[in-house]
C-alpha positions in Angstrom: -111.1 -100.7 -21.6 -108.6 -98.3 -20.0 -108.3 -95.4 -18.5 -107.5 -92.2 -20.4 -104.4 -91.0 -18.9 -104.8 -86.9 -19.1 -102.8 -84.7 -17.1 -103.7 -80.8 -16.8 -101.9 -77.8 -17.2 -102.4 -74.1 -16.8 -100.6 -72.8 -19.9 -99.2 -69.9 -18.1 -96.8 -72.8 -16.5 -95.3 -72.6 -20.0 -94.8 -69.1 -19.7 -93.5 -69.0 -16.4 -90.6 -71.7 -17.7 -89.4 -69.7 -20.6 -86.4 -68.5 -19.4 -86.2 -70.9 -16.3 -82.6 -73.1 -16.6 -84.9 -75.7 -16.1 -87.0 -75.6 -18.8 -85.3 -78.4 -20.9 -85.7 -80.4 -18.1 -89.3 -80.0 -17.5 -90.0 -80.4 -21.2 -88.6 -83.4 -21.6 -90.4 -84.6 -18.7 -94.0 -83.8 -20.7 -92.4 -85.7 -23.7 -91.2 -88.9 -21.4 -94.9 -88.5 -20.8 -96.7 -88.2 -24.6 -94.3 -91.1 -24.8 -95.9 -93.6 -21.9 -99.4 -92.5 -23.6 -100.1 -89.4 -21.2 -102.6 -86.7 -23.0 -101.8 -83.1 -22.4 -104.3 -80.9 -21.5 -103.3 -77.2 -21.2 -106.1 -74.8 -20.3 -106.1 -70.6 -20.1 -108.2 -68.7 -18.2 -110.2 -71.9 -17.1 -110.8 -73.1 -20.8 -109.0 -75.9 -23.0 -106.4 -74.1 -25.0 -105.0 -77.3 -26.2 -105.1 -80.8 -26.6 -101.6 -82.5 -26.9 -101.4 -86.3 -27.9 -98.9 -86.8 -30.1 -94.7 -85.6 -30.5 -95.4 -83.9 -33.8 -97.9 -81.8 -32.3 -95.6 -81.2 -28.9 -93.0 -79.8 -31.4 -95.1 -77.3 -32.7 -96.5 -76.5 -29.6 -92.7 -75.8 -28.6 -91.7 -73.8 -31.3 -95.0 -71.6 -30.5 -93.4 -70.8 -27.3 -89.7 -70.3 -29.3 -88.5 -73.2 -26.9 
């Protein structure tokens, strides 16, 4: 069996990259990763706000964000 491979984040990170020039750059770093298999964890406040596993549900996640 293998490994889950899950990777945290604090959501605010998302926040905090909205109007950063390098925000297309980052993203496209945490879809290289959905791509290899990666689960995205992103918490708030120290509790799961969601669960990423798949591109359609990154997208949506992006467009909650307007990025």
């Amino acid at each position: 069996m293998h490994p889950v491979k899950k990777i945290q984040f604090e959501i605010a990170t998302i926040h905090d990259m909205a109007y950063n020039p390098h925000v297309d750059k980052y993203l496209k770093v945490l879809e290289d990763l959905i791509k290899d298999g990666y689960i995205l964890v992103f918490y708030m406040d120290g509790e799961v706000s969601t669960t990423i596993r798949d591109l359609k549900h990154f997208s949506n996640f992006k467009k909650s964000f307007n990025l």
